[in-house]
C-alpha positions in Angstrom: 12.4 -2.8 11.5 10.0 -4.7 13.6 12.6 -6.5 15.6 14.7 -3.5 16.5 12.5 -1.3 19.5 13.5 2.1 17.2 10.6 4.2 18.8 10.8 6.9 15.9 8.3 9.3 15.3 6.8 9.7 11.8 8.7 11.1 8.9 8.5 14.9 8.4 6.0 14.8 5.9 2.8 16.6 4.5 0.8 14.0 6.1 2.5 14.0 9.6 1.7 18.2 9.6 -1.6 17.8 8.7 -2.7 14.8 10.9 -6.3 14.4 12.6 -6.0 11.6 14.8 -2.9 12.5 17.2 -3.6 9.9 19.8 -0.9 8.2 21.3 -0.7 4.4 23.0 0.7 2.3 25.5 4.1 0.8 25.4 3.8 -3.2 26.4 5.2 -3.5 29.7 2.9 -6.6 31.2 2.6 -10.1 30.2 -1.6 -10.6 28.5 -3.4 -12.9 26.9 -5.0 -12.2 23.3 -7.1 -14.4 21.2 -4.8 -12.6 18.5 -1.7 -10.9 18.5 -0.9 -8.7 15.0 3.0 -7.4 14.6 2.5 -4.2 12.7 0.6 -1.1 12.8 0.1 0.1 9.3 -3.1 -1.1 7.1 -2.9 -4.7 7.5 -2.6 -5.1 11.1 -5.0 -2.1 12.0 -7.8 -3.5 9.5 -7.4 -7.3 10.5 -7.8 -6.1 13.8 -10.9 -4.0 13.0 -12.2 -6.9 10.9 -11.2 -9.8 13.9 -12.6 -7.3 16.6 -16.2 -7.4 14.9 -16.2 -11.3 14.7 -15.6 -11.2 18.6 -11.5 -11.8 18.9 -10.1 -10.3 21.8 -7.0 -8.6 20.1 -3.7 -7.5 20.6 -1.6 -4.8 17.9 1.8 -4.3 18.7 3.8 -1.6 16.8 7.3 -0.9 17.0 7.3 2.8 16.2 3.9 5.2 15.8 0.9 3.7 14.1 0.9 4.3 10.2 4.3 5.0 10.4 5.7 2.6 7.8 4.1 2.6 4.0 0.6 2.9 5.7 1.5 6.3 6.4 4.0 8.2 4.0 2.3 6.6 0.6 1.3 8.3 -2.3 -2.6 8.2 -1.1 -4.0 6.7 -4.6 -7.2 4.4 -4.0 -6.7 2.7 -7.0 -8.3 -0.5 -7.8 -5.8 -3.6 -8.8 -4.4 -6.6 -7.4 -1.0 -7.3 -8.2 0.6 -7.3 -12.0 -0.5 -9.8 -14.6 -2.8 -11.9 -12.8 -3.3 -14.1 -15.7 0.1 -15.5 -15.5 -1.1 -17.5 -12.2 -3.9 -19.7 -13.9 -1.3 -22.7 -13.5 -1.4 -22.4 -9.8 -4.8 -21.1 -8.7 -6.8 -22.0 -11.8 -9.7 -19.7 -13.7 -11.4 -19.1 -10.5 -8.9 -18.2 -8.6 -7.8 -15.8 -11.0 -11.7 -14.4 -11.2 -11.5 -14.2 -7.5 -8.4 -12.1 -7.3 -9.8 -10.1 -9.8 -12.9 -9.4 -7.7 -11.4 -8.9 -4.8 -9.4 -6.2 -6.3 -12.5 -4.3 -7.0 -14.1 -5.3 -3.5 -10.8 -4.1 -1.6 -11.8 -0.1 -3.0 -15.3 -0.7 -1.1 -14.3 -1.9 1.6 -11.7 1.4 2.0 -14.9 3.4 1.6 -17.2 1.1 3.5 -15.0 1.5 6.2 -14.8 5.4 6.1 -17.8 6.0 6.5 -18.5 3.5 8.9 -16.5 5.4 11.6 -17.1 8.4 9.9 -12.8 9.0 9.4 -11.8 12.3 7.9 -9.8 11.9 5.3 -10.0 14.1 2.1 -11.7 10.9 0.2 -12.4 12.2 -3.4 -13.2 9.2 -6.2 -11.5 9.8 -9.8 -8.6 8.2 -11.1 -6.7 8.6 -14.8 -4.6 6.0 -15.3 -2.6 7.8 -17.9 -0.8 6.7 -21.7 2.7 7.9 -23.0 2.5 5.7 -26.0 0.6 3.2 -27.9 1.7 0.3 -26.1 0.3 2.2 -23.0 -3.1 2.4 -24.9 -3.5 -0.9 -25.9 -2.6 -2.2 -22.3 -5.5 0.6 -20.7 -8.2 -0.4 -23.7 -7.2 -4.1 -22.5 -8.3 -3.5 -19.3 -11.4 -1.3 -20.6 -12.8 -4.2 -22.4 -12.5 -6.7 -19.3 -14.0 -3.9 -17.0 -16.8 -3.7 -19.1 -17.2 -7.6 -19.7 -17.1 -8.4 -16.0 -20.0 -5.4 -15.3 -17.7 -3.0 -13.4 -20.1 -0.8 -11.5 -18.2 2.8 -11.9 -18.2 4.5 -14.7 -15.3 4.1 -17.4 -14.1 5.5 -20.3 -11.2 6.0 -22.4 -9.7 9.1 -23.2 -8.0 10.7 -26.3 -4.9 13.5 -26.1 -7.6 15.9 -26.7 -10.4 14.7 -24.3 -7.2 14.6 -21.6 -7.3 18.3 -21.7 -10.7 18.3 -19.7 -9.3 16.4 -16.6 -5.5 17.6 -16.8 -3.5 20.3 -18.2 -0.2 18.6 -19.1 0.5 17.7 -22.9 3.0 14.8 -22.3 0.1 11.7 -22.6 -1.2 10.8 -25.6 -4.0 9.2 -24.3 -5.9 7.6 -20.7 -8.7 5.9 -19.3 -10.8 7.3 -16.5 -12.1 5.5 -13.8 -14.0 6.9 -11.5 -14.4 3.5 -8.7 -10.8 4.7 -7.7 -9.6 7.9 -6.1 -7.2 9.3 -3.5 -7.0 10.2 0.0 -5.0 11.4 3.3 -3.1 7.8 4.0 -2.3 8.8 7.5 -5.1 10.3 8.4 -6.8 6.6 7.4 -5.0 4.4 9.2 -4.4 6.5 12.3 -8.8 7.0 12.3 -8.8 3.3 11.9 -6.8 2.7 14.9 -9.1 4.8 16.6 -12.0 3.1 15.4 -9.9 -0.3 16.5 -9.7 0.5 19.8 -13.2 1.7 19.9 -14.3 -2.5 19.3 -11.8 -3.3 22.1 -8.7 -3.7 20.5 -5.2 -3.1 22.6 -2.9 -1.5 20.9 0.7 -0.6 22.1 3.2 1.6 20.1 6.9 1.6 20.8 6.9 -2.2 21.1 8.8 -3.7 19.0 8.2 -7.6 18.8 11.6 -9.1 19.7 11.2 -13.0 19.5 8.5 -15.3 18.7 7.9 -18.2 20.6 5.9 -21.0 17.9 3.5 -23.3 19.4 -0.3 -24.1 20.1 0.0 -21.0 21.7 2.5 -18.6 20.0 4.4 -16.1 22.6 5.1 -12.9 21.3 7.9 -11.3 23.0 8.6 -6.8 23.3 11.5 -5.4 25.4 9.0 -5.0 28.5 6.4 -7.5 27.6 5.1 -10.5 26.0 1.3 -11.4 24.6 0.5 -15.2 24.2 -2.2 -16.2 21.9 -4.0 -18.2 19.7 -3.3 -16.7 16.4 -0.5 -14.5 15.6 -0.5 -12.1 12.2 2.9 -11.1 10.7 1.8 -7.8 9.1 5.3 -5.7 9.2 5.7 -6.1 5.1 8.8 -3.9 4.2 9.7 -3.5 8.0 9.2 -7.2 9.5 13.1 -7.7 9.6 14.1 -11.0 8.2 15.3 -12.1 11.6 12.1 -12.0 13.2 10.6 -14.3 11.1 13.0 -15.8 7.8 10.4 -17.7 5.9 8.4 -14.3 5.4 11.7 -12.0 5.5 13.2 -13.3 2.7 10.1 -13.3 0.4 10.3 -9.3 0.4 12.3 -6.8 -0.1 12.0 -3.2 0.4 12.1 -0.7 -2.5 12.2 3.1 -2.0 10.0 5.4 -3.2 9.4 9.2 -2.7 7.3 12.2 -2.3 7.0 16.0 -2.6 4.3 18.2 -2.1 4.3 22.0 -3.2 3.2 25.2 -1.8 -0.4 25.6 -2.1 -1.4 26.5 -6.0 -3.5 29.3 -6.6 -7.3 28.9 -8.3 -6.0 30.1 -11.6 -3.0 27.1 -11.2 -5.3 24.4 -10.4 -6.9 25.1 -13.3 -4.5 24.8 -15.3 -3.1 21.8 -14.3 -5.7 19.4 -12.7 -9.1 21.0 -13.0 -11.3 18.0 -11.6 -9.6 16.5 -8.4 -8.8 13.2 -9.3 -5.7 11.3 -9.2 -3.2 10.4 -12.1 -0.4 7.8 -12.6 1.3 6.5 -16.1 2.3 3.0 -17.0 5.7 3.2 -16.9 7.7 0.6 -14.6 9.5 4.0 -13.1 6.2 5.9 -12.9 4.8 9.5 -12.1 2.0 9.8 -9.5 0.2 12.9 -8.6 -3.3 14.4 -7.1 -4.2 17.7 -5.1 -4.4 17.8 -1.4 -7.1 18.9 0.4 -5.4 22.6 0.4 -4.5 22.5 -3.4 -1.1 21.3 -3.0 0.4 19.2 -5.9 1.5 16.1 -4.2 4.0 14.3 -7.0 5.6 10.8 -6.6 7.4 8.4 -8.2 11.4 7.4 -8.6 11.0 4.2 -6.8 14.3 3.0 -6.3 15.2 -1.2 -5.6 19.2 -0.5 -4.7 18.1 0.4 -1.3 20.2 4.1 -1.4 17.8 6.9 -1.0 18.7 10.1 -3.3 20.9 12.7 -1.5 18.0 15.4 -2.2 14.5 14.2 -3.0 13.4 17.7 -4.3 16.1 17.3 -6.7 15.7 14.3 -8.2 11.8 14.5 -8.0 11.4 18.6 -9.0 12.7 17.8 -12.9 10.1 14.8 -13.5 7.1 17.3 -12.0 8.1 20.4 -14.3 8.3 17.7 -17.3 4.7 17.2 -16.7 3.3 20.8 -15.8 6.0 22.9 -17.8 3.6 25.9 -16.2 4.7 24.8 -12.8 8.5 25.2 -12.7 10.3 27.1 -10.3 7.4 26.4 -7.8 8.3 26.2 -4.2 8.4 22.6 -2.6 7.5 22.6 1.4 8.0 18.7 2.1 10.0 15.9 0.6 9.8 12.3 1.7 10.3 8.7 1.4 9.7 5.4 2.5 10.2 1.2 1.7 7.2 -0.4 0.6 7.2 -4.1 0.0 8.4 -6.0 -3.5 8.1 -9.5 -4.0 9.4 -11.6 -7.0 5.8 -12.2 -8.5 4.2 -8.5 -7.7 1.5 -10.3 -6.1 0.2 -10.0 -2.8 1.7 -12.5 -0.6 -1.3 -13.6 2.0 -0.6 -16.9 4.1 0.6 -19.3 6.9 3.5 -20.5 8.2 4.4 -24.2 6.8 5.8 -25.4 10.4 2.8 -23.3 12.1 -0.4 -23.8 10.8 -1.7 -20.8 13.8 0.9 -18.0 12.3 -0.2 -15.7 9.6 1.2 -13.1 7.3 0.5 -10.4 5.2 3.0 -8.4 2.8 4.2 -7.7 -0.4 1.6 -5.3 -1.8 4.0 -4.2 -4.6 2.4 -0.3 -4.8 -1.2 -0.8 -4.1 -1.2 -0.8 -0.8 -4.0 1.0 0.7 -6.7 -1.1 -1.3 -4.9 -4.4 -0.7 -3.9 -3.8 2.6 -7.4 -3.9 3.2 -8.9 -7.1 1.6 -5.9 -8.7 2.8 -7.4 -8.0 6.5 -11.1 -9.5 5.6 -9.2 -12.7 4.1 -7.2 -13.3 7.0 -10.0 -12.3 9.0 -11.9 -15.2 7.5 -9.3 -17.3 7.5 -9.2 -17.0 11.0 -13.2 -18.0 11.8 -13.4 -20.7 9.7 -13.6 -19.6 6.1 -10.3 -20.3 4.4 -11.4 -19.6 0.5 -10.2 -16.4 -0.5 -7.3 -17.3 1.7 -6.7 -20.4 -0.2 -6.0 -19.0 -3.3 -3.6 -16.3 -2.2 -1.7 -19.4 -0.2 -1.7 -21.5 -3.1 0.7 -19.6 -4.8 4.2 -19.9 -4.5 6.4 -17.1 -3.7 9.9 -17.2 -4.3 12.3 -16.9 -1.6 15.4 -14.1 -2.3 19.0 -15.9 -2.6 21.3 -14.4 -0.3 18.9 -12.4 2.1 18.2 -8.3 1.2 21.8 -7.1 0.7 21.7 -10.0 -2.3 18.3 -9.8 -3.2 18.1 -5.9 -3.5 20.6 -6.3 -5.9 18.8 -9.0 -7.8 15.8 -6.9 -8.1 17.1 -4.1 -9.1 18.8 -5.9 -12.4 15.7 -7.1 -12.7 13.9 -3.7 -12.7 16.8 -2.7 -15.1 16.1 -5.2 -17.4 12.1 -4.6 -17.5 13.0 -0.8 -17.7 14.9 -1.4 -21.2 12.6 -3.6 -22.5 9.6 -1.2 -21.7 11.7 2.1 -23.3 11.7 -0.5 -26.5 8.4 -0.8 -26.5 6.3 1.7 -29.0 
């Protein structure tokens, strides 16, 4: 939690063994002044700092652990383009074109991922290809939904949907009956990301301290953000902690999200003959289900699989357990495999699955960012421009993200988990009724 100094280091994970940009930063133990200050060091903060840094803010990131060690860092690594769930259902609130603009920025978030890539030239197993996956025919007419309005609004990457037997060309699982490829999304090495964007962060100028938990706030013209050995006054102050901000730091945002759990493993490296037979052409794959199944290749031609996201808030006493079964179901020629990590981590849920991007009511000068409901790493990234411009004087794209009304959870997290999690119940059954 942001407001708790926890100092931890990052979760034992594939990513964590495999990470390229080690370096290590400050604790806060003076009193400075920043243009901005940004709680959190995952995606949002490290971007909005990159983004804020290149319009001439002086800038302060204060993380309360290692950066990318939230969501930012332990995610399933799918660059997948999308904005939230049903963006339709908000014409009431932000109108056609707000709903257009969403639905742009969505598509503009995955460029700026690679934009940003190779502008700092960050090593991080990019590969483009995504199949977004069908287990029945409600599943098809949802993807060939979605094909249609691609091709209606000129989506530059090439699309196409997919029969059971054309499948066979991009994976070697029989469980689909169908998909749609899209090759404008993709997956990469999450941590590997964000930590080379810190880098190229404090390449612009941007301080950034680990192990400093913010503490307090102090609201005002000029908010005070208080660590254990430190404070940074500013003119601006972003909230980006999403699943880790802590309701007590801050209780508008706090109660707006809650964290739900979802979880990782990675096998043993698969040999030529098993790649082949199980995801020939390196792309990524998820289903529609509400519970879904995630997987790509690492760089090494390890199978990472994800999925069981869990809203209780209880982890699973073994991860390779309750994850190994769902991976077997979909690559029969796989079981018995060896698993080398298992992990898991909160990302962000709101009650609306949409991005929650906006300011304070009783501070005008107070930011936040959170809620990015499973596509983080695109998201997280837009989300950082839009505040960005928010920030310097152009408050559209902002506007229409703050215009819509996110509900607040009754009876803070321990309440609210449980809330959710009848709720994901209830969309569960509905969806295993569906044909």
């Amino acid at each position: 939690m942001c407001h708790v100094a926890s100092k931890l280091p990052h979760t034992q994970s594939y990513y964590a063994a495999t990470i390229k940009y080690a370096q290590r930063y400050p604790t806060l133990s003076e009193h400075i002044p920043a243009d901005v200050c940004i709680v959190g060091g995952g995606f949002s903060g490290v971007n909005s700092a990159i983004e804020l840094a290149q319009r001439g803010y002086s800038v302060v990131l204060l993380e309360s652990n290692k950066i990318g060690w939230g969501a930012s860092g332990r995610n399933g690594g799918e660059l997948i383009r999308g904005m939230g769930h049903s963006i339709e259902k908000f014409t009431n609130q932000i109108g056609c074109d707000g709903v257009n603009a969403i639905n742009q920025m969505s598509i503009e978030a995955v460029q700026i991922v690679k934009d940003r890539i190779g502008e700092f030239n960050i090593d991080c197993d990019l590969e483009m290809g995504y199949c977004a996956l069908a287990l029945k025919s409600s599943h098809i007419r949802e993807l060939t939904k979605d094909f249609e309005l691609l091709t209606q609004s000129g989506y530059p990457y090439e699309i196409k949907m997919l029969s059971k037997a054309a499948l066979a060309e991009v994976i070697g699982s029989n469980r689909y009956i169908g998909g749609m490829l899209d090759m404008g999304s993709g997956h990469l090495h999450p941590l590997n990301l964000v930590t080379g964007e810190a880098v190229a962060a404090a390449s612009l100028g941007v301080q950034i301290f680990e192990d400093s938990a913010a503490v307090s706030i102090i609201k005002g013209n000029q908010p005070v953000v208080k660590t254990e050995s430190g404070q940074v006054t500013c003119r601006y102050l972003l909230l980006a902690g999403n699943a880790y901000i802590g309701h007590k730091l801050e209780p508008y945002i706090g109660g707006k999200i809650l964290p739900a759990g979802s979880y990782i493993i990675v096998t043993e490296p698969l040999s030529d003959e098993q790649v082949h037979q199980t995801i020939p052409k390196n792309m990524a794959f998820a289903d529609l289900n509400i519970a879904l199944d995630y997987y790509h290749l690492s760089d090494d031609n390890r199978l990472l699989f994800g999925g069981l996201c869990t809203y209780s808030g209880k982890d699973p006493k073994d991860i390779t357990s309750a994850l190994l079964p769902n991976l077997e179901r979909v690559f029969p020629s796989l079981k018995g495999i060896n698993i080398d990590f298992e992990w898991g981590g909160m990302i962000g849920i709101g009650a609306n699955r949409l991005p929650q991007i906006g300011a304070l009511p009783d501070s005008p000068n107070i930011f936040f960012a959170q809620a990015y409901s499973g596509h983080g790493i695109n998201t997280t990234h837009m989300a950082g421009k839009v505040i960005a411009e928010a920030v310097s004087g152009t408050a559209e794209r902002f506007d229409v993200f703050a215009k819509v009304k996110s509900m607040t959870f009754p009876g803070g997290a321990m309440f609210g988990s449980s809330l959710l999690a009848i709720g994901m119940t209830y969309y569960k059954i509905k969806e295993a009724l569906q044909q």
